[in-house]
ZAMIDREN-688736 format. One line per field, with one value per residue (C-alpha): residue number from 1; residue in one letter; x, y, z. Coordinates in nm, 2 decimals. Layout:
% ZAMIDREN-688736
nr	NUM:...
rest	A:...
c1	X:...
c2	Y:...
c3	Z:...
% end
This chain:
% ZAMIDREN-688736
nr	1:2:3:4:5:6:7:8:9:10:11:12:13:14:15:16:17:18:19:20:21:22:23:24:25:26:27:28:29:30:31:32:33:34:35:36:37:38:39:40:41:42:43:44:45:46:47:48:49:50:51:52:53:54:55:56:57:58:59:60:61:62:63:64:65:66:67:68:69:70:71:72:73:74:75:76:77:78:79:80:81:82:83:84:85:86:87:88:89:90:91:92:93:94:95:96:97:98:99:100:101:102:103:104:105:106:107:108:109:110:111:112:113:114:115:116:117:118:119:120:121:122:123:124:125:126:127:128:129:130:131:132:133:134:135:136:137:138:139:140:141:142:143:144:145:146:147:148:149:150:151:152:153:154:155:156:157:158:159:160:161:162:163:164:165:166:167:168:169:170:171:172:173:174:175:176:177:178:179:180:181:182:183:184:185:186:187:188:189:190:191:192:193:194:195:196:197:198:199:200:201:202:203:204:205:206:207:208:209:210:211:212:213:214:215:216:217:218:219:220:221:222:223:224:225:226:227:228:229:230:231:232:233:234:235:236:237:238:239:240:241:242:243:244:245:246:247:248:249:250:251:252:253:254:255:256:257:258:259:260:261:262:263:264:265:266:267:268:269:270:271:272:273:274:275:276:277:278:279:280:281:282:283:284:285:286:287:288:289:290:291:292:293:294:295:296:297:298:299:300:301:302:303:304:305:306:307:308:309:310:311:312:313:314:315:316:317:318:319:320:321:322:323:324:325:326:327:328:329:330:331:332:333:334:335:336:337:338:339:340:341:342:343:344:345:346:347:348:349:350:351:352:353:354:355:356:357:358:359:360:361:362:363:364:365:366:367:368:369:370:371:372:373:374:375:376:377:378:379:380:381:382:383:384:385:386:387:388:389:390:391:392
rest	X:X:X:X:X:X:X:X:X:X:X:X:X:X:X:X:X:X:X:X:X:X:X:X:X:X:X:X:X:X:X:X:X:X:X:X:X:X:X:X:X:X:X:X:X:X:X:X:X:X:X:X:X:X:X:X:X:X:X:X:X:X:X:X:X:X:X:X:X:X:X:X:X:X:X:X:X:X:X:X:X:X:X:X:X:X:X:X:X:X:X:X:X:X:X:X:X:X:X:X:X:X:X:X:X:X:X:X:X:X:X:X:X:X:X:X:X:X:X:X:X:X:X:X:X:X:X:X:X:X:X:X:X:X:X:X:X:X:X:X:X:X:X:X:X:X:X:X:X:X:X:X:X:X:X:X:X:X:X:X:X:X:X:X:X:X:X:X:X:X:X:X:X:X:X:X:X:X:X:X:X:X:X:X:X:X:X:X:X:X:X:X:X:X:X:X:X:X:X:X:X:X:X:X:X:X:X:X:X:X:X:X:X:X:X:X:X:X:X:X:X:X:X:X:X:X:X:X:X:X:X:X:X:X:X:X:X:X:X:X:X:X:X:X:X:X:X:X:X:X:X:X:X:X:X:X:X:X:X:X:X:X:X:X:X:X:X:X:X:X:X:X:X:X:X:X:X:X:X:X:X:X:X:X:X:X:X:X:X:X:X:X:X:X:X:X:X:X:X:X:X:X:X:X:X:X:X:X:X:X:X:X:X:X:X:X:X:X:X:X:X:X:X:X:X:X:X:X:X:X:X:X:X:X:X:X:X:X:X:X:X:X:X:X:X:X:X:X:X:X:X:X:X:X:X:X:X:X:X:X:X:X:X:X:X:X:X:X:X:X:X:X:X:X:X:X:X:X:X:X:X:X:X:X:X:X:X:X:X:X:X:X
c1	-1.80:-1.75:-1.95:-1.93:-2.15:-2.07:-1.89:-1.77:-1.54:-1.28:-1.04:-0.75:-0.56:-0.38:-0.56:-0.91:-1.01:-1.26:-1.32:-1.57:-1.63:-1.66:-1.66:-1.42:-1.43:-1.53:-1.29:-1.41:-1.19:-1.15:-1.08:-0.96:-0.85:-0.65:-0.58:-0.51:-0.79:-0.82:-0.97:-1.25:-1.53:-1.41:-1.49:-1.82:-2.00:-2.32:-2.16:-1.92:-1.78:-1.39:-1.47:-1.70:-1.46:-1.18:-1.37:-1.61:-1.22:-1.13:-1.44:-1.40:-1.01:-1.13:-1.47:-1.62:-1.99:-2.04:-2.28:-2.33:-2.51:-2.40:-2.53:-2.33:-2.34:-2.59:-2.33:-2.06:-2.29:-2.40:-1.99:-1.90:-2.20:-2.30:-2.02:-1.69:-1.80:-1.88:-1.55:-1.40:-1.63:-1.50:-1.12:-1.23:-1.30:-1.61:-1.78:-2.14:-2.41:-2.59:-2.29:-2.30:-2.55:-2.55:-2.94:-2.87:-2.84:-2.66:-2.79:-2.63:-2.49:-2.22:-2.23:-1.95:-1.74:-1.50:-1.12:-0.98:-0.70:-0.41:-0.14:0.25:0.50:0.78:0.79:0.74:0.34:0.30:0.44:0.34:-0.07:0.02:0.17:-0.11:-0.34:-0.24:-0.32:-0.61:-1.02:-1.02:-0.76:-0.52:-0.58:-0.52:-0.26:-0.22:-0.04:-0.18:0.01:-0.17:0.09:0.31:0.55:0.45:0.22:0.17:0.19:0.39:0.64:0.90:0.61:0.49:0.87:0.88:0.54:0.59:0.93:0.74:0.44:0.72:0.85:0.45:0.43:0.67:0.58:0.24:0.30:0.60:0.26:0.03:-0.15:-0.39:-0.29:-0.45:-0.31:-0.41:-0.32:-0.49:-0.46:-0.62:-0.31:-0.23:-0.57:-0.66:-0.29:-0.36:-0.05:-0.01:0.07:-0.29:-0.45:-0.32:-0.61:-0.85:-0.65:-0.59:-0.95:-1.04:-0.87:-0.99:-1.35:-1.29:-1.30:-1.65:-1.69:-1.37:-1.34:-1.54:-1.28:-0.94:-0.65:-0.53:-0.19:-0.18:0.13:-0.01:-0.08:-0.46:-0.22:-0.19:-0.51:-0.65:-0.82:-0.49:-0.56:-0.24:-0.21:-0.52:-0.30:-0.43:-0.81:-0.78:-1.03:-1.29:-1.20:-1.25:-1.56:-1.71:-1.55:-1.71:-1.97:-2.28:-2.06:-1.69:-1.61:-1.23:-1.02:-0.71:-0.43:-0.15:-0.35:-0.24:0.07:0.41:0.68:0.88:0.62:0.55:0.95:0.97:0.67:0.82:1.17:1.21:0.96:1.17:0.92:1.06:1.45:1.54:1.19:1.18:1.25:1.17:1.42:1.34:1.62:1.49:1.68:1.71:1.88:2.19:2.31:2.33:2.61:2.73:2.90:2.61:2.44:2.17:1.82:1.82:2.05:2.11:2.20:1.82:1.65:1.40:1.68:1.86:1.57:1.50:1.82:1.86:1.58:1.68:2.03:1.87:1.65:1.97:1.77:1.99:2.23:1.89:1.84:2.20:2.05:1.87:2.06:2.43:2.57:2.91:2.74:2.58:2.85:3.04:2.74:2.59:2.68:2.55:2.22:2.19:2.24:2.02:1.76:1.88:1.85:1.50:1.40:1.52:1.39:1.08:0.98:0.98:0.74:0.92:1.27:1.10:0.98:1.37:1.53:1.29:1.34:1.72:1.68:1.48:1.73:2.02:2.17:2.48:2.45:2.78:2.93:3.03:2.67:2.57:2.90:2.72:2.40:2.55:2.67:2.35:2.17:2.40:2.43:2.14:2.31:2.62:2.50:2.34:2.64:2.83:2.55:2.55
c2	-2.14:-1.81:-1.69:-1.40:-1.40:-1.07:-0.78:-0.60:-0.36:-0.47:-0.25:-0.28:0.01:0.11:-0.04:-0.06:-0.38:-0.38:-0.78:-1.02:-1.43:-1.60:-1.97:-1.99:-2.30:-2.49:-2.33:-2.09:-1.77:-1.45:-1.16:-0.79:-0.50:-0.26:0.10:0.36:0.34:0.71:0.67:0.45:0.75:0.72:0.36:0.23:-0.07:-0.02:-0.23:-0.50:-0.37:-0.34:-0.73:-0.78:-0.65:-0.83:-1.14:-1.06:-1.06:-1.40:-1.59:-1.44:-1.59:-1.93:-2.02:-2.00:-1.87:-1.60:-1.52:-1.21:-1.21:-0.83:-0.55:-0.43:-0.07:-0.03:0.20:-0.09:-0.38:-0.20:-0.17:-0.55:-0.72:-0.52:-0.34:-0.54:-0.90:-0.84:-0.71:-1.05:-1.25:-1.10:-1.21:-1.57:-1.56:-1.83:-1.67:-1.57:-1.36:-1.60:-1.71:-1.38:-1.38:-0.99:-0.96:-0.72:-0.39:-0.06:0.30:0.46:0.81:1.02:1.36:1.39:1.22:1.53:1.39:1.34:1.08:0.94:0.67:0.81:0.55:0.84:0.66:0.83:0.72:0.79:1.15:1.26:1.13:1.35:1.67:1.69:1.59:1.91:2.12:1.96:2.11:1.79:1.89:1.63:1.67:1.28:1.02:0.65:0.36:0.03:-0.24:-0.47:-0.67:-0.44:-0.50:-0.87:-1.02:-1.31:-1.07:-1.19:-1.04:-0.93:-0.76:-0.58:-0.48:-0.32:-0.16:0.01:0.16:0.31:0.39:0.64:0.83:0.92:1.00:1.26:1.37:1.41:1.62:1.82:1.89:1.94:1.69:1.40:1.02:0.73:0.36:0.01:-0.36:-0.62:-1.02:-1.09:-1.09:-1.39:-1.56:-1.55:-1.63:-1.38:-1.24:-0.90:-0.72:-0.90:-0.79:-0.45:-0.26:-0.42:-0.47:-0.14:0.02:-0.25:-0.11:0.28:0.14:0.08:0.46:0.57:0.83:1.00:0.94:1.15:1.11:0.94:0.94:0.59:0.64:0.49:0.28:0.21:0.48:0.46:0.44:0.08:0.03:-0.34:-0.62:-0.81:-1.10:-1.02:-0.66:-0.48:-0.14:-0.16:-0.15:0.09:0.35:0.09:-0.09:0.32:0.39:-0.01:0.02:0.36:0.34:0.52:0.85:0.74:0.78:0.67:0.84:0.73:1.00:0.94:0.80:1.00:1.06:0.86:0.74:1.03:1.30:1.15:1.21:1.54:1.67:1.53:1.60:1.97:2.01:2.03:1.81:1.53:1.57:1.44:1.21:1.03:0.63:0.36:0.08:-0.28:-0.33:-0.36:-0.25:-0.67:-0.72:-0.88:-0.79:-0.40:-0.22:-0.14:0.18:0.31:0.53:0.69:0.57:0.40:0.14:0.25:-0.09:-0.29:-0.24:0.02:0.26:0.20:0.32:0.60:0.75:0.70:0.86:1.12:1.19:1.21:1.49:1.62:1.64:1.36:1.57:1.68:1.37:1.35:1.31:0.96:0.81:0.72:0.93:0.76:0.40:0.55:0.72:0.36:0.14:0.42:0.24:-0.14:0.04:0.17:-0.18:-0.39:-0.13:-0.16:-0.55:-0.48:-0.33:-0.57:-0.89:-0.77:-0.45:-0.33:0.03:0.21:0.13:0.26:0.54:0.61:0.58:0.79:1.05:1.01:1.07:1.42:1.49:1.47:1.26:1.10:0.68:0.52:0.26:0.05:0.06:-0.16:-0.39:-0.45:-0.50:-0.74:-0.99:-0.91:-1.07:-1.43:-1.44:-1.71:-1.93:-1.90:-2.01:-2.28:-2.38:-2.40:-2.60:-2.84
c3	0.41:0.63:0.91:1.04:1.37:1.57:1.64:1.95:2.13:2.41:2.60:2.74:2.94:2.60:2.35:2.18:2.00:1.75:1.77:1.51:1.60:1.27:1.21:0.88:0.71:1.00:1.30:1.52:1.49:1.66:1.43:1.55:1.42:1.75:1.76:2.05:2.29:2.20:1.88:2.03:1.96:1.62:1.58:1.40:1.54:1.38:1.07:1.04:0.73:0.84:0.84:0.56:0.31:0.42:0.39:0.11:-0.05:0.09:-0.05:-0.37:-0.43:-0.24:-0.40:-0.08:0.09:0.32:0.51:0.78:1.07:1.17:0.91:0.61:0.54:0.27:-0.03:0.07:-0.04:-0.35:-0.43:-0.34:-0.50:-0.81:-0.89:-0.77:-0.78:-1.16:-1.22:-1.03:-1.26:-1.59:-1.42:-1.46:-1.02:-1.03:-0.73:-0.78:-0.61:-0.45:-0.24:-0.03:0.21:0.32:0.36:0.68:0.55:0.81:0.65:0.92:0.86:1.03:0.98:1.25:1.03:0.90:0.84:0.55:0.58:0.38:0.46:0.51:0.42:0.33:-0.04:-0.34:-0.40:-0.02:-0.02:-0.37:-0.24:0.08:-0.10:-0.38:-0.07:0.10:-0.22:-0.26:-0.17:0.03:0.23:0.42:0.78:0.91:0.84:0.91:0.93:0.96:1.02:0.70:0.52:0.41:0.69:0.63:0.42:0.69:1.01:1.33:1.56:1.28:1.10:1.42:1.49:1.21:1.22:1.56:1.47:1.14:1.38:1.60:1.30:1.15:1.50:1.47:1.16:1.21:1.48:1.31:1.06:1.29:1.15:1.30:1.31:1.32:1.36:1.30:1.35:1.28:1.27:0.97:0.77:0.99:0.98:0.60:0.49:0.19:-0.06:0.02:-0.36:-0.51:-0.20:-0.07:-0.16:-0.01:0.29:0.39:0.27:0.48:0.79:0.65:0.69:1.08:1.12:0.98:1.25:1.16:0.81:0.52:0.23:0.20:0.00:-0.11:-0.36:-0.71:-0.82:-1.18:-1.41:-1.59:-1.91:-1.78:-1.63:-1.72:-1.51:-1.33:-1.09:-0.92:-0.86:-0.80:-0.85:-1.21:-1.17:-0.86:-1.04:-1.00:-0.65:-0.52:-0.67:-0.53:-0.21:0.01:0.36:0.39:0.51:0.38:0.00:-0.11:-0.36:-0.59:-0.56:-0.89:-1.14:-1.43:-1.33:-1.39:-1.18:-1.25:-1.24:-0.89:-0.83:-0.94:-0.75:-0.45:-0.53:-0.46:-0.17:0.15:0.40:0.19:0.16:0.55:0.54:0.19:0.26:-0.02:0.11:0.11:0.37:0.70:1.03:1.12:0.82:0.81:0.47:0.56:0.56:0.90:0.74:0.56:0.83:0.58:0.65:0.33:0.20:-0.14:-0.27:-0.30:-0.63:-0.51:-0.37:-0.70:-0.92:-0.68:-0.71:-1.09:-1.09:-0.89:-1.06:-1.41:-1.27:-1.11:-0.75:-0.59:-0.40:-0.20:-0.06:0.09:0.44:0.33:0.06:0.07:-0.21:-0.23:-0.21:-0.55:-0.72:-0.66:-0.83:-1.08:-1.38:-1.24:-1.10:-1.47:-1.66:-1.42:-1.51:-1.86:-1.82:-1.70:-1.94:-2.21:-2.04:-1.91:-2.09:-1.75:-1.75:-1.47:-1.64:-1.97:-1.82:-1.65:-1.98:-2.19:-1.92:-1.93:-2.32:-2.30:-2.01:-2.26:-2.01:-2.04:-2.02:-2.08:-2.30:-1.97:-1.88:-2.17:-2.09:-1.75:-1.96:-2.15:-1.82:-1.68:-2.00:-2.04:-1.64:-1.62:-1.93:-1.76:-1.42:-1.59:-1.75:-1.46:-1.25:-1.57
% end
């Protein structure tokens, strides 16, 4: 059982807390979400939804009641409970209706409300959402960054490290734009224990929905193609079309930038617009971690998995040498043939759809794959059986 009893804003000399007492499972907890204490005007108090989400998420993975003491905006209730929960049902979740108690209804409006947001994350989703977001009649005008699992599913200091450095360069981007920006962090990643990749939606619509004054329409970027849309317990990427049309307030409405385009369409829009060539960053390699190459002074490490398939990618649509500012081009050029068997490998082993969609690309390209690349294949494929030989 959850309880959530009240919300409430706190200040601090820097800092604005939007704050919620609940009673989860038995222990009383303190929940918050923090941003500038700038932004406080654009904060909404008249309903807990920031919360409510979050949690309405929770109960629904552990079987558990909720009840609400503070007012749900009226559209978001209509999303969770009669749109959303169904959806949960059909994907074998046992929660039912009468385990939410949201009887207290917000139909607050606010016509004030005028941004249009979008998170920046300098990956290829991130920037392709904010280039077609620029195009767009909703026009970008906002960014974010909020600091809710993606730089650690379980929060912490090492998460917030990381957060704060990313916070400095949107900061500077959003400026060299002329653009708005928005932050958030939040302890709820370290309160509800959640795994970030089946919860990443909700998270960070939940942190959208702390900004109801500010926000009329936001931007949230697809990593699954509606090719591949289905009902998937673990990645709610894949039924994004319905979590944007469930989750919206009384004034906010969310939209799903990408969803009919590919990995590689994404990487050719980006790839020959300039704001990305000095800016684009899709490393897993963190600044803390040991296992980077001192030598390497790109921003990127161009040896993890996802700077691997970026610049295959890249090379096959002959746009690499424009990101020679962020990726290590001799690092590359030295591994080329490996980076193109373990996505060879992954293809094989687990019909991987981004690999698939590489080497379809690489064969309309013309582009030249070579026989050493399905040697490396080859070791990559009996390299379990051997290792199990040898622990034998």
């Amino acid at each position: 059982m959850v309880e959530l009893r009240r919300i409430y804003l706190e200040e601090s000399a820097e800092i604005i807390y939007l704050k919620a007492d609940a009673i989860i499972q038995g222990e009383k907890q303190s929940l918050w979400y923090a941003t500038a204490r700038e932004n406080k005007d654009y904060i909404s108090t008249s309903n807990a939804d920031a919360f409510i989400l979050f949690i309405f998420i929770y109960c629904v993975f552990e079987n558990l009641e909720f009840k609400s003491n503070v007012p749900i905006s009226k559209r978001l209730k209509f999303g969770l409970v009669e749109v959303l929960l169904p959806i949960f049902q059909e994907m074998g979740f046992k929660t039912t209706k009468e385990m939410f108690d949201l009887k207290l209804e917000d139909e607050t409006k606010y016509p004030e409300a005028s941004a249009i947001g979008t998170a920046m994350s300098f990956g290829v989703d991130s920037f392709f959402s904010y280039i077609k977001g620029r195009e767009s009649i909703n026009k970008i005008n906002y960014l974010t960054l909020f600091n809710a699992g993606a730089f650690g599913q379980y929060g912490g200091e090492k998460a917030l490290g990381l957060f704060e450095a990313m916070k400095l360069k949107v900061i500077d981007f959003a400026s060299q734009n002329k653009l708005g920006f928005v932050w958030v962090n939040t302890n709820l990643n370290e309160v509800f224990k959640m795994p970030f990749v089946q919860t990443h939606t909700f998270r960070n619509f939940a942190c959208v929905l702390v900004f109801q004054k500010l926000f009329k329409g936001y931007y949230y970027a697809s990593g699954i193609n509606i090719k591949n849309f289905k009902l998937n317990k673990l990645d709610p990427a894949y039924y994004d079309l319905i979590n944007a049309k469930a989750i919206a307030a009384n004034s906010l409405e969310l939209y799903i930038s990408g969803l009919t385009e590919n990995r590689i369409e994404k990487t050719r829009a980006i790839s020959d617009n300039e704001v990305t060539f000095r800016n684009l960053n899709v490393c897993l390699i963190t600044p803390d971690n040991k296992n980077l190459n001192s030598e390497n002074n790109a921003p990127n490490c161009s040896k993890c998995f996802k700077c691997a398939r970026t610049m295959v990618t890249l090379d096959i649509l002959g746009k690499l040498d424009n990101f020679s500012d962020v990726f290590d081009l001799k690092v590359f050029n030295k591994n080329k043939f490996k980076y193109l068997a373990e996505l060879k490998y992954k293809q094989y082993r687990s019909n991987d759809v981004l690999a698939k969609e590489i080497f379809n690309e690489a064969k309309t390209k013309g582009y030249n794959i070579p026989i050493k690349v399905y040697y490396y294949t080859v070791l990559r494929i009996f390299q379990p059986i051997i290792r199990k030989i040898n622990n034998a």
